[in-house]
C-alpha positions as CSV (number, residue, x, y, z in Angstrom):
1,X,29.9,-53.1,37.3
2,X,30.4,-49.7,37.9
3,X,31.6,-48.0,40.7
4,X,29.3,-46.1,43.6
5,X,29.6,-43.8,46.1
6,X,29.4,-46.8,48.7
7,X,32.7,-49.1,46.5
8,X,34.8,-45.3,46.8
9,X,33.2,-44.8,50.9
10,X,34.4,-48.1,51.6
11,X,37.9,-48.4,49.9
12,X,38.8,-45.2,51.3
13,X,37.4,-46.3,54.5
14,X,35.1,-42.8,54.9
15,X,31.5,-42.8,55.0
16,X,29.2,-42.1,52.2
17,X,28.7,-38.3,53.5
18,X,32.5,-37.5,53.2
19,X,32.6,-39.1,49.9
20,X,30.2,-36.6,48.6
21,X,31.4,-33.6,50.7
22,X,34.7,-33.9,48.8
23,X,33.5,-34.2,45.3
24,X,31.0,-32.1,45.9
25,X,34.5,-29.6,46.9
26,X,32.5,-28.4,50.1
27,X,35.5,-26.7,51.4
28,X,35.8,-26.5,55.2
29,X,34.0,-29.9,55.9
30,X,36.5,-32.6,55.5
31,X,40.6,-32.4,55.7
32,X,42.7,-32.0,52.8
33,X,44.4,-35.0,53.6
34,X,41.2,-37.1,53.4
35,X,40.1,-34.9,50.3
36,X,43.3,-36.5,48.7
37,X,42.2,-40.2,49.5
38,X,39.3,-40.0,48.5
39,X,39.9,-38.6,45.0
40,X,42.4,-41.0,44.5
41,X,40.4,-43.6,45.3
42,X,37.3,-42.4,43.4
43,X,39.8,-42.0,40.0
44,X,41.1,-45.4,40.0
45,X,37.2,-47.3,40.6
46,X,36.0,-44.5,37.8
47,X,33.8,-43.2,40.0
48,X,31.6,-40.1,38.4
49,X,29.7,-38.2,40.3
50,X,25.6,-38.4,39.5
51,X,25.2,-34.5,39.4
52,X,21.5,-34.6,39.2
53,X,21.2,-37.2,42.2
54,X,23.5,-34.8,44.1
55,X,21.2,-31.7,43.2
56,X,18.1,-33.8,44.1
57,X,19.7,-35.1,47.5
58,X,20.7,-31.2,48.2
59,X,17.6,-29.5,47.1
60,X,19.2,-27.9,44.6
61,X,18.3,-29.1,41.2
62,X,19.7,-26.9,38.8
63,X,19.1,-28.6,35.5
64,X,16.5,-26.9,33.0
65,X,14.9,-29.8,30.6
66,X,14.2,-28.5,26.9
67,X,11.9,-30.1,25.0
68,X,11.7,-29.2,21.0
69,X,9.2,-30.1,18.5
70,X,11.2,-29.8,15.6
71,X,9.0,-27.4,12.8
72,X,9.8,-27.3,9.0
73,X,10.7,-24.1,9.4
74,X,14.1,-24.6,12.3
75,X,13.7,-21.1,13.5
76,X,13.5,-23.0,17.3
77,X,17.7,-22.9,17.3
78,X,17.4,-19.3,17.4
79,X,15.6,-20.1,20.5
80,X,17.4,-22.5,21.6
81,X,20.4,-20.5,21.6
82,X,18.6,-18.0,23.7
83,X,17.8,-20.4,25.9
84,X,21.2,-21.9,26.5
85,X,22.7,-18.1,26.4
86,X,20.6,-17.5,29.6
87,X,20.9,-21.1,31.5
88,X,24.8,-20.1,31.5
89,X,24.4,-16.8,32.8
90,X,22.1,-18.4,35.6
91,X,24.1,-21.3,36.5
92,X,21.4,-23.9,34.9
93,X,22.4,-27.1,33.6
94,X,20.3,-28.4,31.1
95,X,18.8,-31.3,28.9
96,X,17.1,-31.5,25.9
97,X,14.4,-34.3,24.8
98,X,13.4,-34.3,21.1
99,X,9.7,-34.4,20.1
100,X,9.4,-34.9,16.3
101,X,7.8,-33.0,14.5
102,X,3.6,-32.3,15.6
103,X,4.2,-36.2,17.0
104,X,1.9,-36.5,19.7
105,X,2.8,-39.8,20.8
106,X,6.9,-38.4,20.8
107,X,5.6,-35.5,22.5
108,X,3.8,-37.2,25.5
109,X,7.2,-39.8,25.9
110,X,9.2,-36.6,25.8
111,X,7.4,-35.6,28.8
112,X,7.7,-38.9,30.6
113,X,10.9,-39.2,29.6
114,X,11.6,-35.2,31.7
115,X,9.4,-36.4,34.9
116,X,11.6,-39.5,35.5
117,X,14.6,-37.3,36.2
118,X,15.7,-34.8,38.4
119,X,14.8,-31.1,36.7
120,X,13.6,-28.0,38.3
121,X,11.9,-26.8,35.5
122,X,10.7,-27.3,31.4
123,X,10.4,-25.6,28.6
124,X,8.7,-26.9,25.8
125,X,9.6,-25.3,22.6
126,X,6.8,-25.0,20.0
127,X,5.1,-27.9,21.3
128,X,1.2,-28.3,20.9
129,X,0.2,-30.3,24.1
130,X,-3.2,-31.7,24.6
131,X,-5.1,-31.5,27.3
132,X,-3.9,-34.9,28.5
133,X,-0.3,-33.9,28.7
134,X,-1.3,-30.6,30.1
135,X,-2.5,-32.5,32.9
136,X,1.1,-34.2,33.1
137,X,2.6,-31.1,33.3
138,X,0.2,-29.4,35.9
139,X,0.3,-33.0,38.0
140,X,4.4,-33.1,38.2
141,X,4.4,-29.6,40.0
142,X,7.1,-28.9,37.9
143,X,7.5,-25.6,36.7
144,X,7.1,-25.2,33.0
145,X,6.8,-22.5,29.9
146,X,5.4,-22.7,26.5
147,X,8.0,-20.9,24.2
148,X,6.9,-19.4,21.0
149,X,3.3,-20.9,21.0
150,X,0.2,-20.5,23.1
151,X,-3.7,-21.3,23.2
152,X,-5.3,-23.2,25.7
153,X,-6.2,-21.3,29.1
154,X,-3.7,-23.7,30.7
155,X,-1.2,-22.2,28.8
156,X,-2.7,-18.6,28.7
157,X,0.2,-17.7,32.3
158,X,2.6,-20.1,31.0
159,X,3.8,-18.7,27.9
160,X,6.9,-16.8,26.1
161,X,5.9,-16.5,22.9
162,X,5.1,-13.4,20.1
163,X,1.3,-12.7,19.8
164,X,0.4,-14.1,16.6
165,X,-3.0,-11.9,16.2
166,X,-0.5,-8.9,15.8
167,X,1.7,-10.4,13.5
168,X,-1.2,-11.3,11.2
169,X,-2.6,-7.7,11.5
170,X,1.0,-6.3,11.4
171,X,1.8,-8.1,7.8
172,X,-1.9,-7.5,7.0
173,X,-1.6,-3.9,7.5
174,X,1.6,-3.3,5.6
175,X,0.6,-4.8,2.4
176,X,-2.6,-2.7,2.7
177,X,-0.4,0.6,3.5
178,X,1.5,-0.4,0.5
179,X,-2.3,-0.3,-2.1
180,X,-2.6,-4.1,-2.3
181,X,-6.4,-5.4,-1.6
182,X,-6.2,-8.9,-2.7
183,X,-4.0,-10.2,-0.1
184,X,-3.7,-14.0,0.2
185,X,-2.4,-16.1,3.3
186,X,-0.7,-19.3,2.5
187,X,1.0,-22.1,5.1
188,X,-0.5,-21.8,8.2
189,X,-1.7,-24.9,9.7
190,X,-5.0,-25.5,11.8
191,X,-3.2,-25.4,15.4
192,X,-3.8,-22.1,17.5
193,X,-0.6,-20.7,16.3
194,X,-2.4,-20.6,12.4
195,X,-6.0,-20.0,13.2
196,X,-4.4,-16.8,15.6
197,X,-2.1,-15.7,12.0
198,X,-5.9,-16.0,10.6
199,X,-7.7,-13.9,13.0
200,X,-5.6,-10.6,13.1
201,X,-5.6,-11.6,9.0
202,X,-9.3,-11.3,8.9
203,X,-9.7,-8.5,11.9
204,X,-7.6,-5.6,9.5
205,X,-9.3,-7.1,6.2
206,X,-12.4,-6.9,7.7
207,X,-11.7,-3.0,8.9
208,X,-10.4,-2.5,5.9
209,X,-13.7,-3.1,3.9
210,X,-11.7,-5.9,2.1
211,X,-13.5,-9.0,1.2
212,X,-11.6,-12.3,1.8
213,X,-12.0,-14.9,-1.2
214,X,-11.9,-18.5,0.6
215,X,-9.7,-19.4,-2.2
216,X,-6.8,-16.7,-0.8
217,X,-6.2,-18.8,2.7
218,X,-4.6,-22.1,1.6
219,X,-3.5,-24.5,4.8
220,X,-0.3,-25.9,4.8
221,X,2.9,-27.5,7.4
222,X,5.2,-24.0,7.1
223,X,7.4,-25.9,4.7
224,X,9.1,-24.8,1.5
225,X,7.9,-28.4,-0.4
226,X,4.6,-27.6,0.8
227,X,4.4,-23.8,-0.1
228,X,5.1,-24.8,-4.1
229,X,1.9,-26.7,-4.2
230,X,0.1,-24.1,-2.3
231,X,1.3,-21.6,-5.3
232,X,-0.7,-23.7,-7.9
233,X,-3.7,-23.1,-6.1
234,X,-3.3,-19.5,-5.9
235,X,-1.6,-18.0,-8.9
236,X,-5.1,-17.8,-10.8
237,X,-7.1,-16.2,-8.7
238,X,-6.1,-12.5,-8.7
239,X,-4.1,-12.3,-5.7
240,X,-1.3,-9.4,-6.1
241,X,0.5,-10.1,-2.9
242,X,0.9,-13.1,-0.1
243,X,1.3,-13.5,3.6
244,X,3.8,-16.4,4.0
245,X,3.3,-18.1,7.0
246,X,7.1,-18.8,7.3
247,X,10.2,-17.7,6.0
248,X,10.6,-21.1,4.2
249,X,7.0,-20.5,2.8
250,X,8.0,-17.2,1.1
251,X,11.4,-19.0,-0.4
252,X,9.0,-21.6,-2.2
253,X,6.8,-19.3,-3.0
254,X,9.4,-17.8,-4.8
255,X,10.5,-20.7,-6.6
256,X,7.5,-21.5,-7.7
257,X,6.9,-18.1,-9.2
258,X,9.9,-18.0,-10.7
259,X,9.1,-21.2,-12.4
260,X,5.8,-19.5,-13.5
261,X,7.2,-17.2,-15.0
262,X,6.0,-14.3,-12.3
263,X,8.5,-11.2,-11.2
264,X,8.7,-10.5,-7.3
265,X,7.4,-7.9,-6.8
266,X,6.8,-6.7,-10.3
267,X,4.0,-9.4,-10.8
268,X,3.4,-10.5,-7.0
269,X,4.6,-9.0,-3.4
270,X,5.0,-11.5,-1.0
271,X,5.7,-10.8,2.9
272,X,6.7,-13.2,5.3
273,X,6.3,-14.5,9.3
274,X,9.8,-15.5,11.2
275,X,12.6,-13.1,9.6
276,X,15.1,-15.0,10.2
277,X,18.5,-15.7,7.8
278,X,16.3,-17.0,4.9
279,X,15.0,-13.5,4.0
280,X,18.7,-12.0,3.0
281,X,19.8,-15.3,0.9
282,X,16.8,-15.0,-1.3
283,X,16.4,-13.2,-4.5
284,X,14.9,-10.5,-3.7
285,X,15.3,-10.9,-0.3
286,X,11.8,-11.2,1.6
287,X,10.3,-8.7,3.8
288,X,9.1,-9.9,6.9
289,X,7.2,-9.5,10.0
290,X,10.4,-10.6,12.2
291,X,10.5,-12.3,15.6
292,X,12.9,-11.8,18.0
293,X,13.6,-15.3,18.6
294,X,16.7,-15.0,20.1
295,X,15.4,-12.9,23.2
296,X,12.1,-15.3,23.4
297,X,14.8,-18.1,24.5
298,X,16.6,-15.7,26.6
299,X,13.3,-14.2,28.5
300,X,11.5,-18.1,28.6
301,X,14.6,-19.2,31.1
302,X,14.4,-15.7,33.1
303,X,10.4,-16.3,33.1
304,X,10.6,-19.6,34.6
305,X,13.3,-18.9,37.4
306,X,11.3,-16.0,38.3
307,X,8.1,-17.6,38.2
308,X,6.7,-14.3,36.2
309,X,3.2,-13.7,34.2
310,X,2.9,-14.8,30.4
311,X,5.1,-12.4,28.2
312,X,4.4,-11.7,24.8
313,X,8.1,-10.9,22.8
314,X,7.5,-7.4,20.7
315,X,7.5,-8.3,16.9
316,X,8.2,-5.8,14.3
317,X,8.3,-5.0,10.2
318,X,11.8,-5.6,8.5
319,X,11.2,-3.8,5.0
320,X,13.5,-5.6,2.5
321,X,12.7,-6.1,-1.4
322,X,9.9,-8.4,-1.8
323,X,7.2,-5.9,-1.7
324,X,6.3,-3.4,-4.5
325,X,4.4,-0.1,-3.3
326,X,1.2,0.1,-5.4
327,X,0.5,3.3,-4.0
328,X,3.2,4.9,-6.0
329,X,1.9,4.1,-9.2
């Protein structure tokens, strides 16, 4: 059976309280001598102590838990190095819970899973919560953050995220600057994060005295599998560049037009959403409205300990070689 703070108390004959003064090295409250005992005594049972029980018992819960819905596009490690970056710098311990990928039943066990233990605050990293798990969250009184996706007015001032209405008017607006008028978006799914992509898509198109063929916006899961089969759909109907909903998107896009026998960007520009490593290990490489996702993991942690407003994380253009200037023709 293993050891507890009562087996170490009572073979060192100390109370409880001592015990956990002296692993706890609050210096000034116990003698060395006793320190020494204890220790000793606490080795040889194999006596660990429960850090988060300690925190709880203290009032000082320190640990941070992470929950990730894993995407087809990965670009959440970025994140999630951002996020462990900044715990250190604070002194936050942390724990992460998985969440498959758009799972909802993983997701709401993920959350149950974070409630049972002893956390001072969540963040929940590209998860799409329902309304029922919002009302976990909310209920716990635990502090939490969206990172990199928001929607509902729950999560309107509980958010770190880029605004996704800019970055579909951002890429938008490029490809326009740059003579293109049939401009398709492919891989963006039907969550808020997509139909967001598809707003500030439709808002400069729209400006632009641009008609949008329904046959340009094609639905997808972000992934590079998925993009090739969106490609069949498209490469017929006149389209002479592509907003890739994800980095991964724009790399099967440009398999698929390879195997087609199109040149990027001779034949078709393509720019894509994320900009992460995937746009320089292409050929051409992409260019892409980039986040900074990084600094969105570093700024969720900061955002929670402070308990500040909803941030959006400033996006911007990364011009690389996937895009061929009509207006120089």
């Amino acid at each position: 059976m293993k050891a507890t703070i009562k087996d170490v108390a009572k073979a060192a004959h100390v109370s409880t309280a001592t015990v956990s003064r002296v692993l706890s090295n609050k210096a000034g409250t116990y003698r060395e001598e006793t320190a020494k005992v204890v220790r000793k005594v606490a080795d040889q049972l194999g006596y660990h102590r429960n850090v988060s029980a300690a925190e709880l018992a203290a009032n000082e819960v320190k640990t941070i838990a992470i929950i990730i819905n894993n995407t087809k596009t990965h670009f959440w490690q970025e994140v999630l190095d951002g996020i462990q970056e900044a715990l250190q710098d604070a002194h936050r311990n942390s724990i992460i819970f998985y969440a498959g990928n758009n799972d909802a039943a993983m997701l709401t066990q993920a959350i149950n899973n974070v409630l049972a233990r002893s956390v001072s605050g969540i963040l929940l990293i590209s998860a799409k919560a329902t309304s029922r798990q919002l009302s976990l969250l909310n209920n716990s009184g635990i502090p939490y953050r969206f990172v990199s996706i928001y929607g509902s007015d729950d999560q309107e001032t509980k958010f770190i995220s880029s605004d996704n209405i800019k970055i579909g008017e951002l890429a938008t607006s490029y490809l326009i600057e740059h003579g293109h008028s049939k401009i398709g978006l492919l891989g963006i799914d039907q969550s808020t994060t997509g139909k967001q992509r598809l707003l500030g898509y439709e808002k400069v198109m729209t400006k632009a005295n641009l008609v949008v063929d329904p046959n340009w916006v094609q639905y997808g899961d972000y992934s590079f599998e998925n993009a090739q089969k969106l490609f069949k759909r498209v490469r017929n109907v006149g389209l002479t560049a592509i907003i890739a909903a994800s980095d991964m998107v724009a790399a099967g896009l440009i398999k698929a037009a390879n195997q087609y026998g199109y040149s990027i960007p001779e034949d078709l520009s393509i720019i894509s959403i994320d900009g992460t490593f995937i746009c320089d290990i292409t050929s051409p490489t992409i260019t892409s409205v980039s986040q900074q996702f990084k600094l969105m993991g570093q700024r969720s942690v900061t955002n929670l300990i402070e308990n500040a407003d909803a941030e959006f994380i400033p996006v911007n253009i990364n011009e690389r070689k996937s895009v061929k200037n009509l207006q120089s023709l």
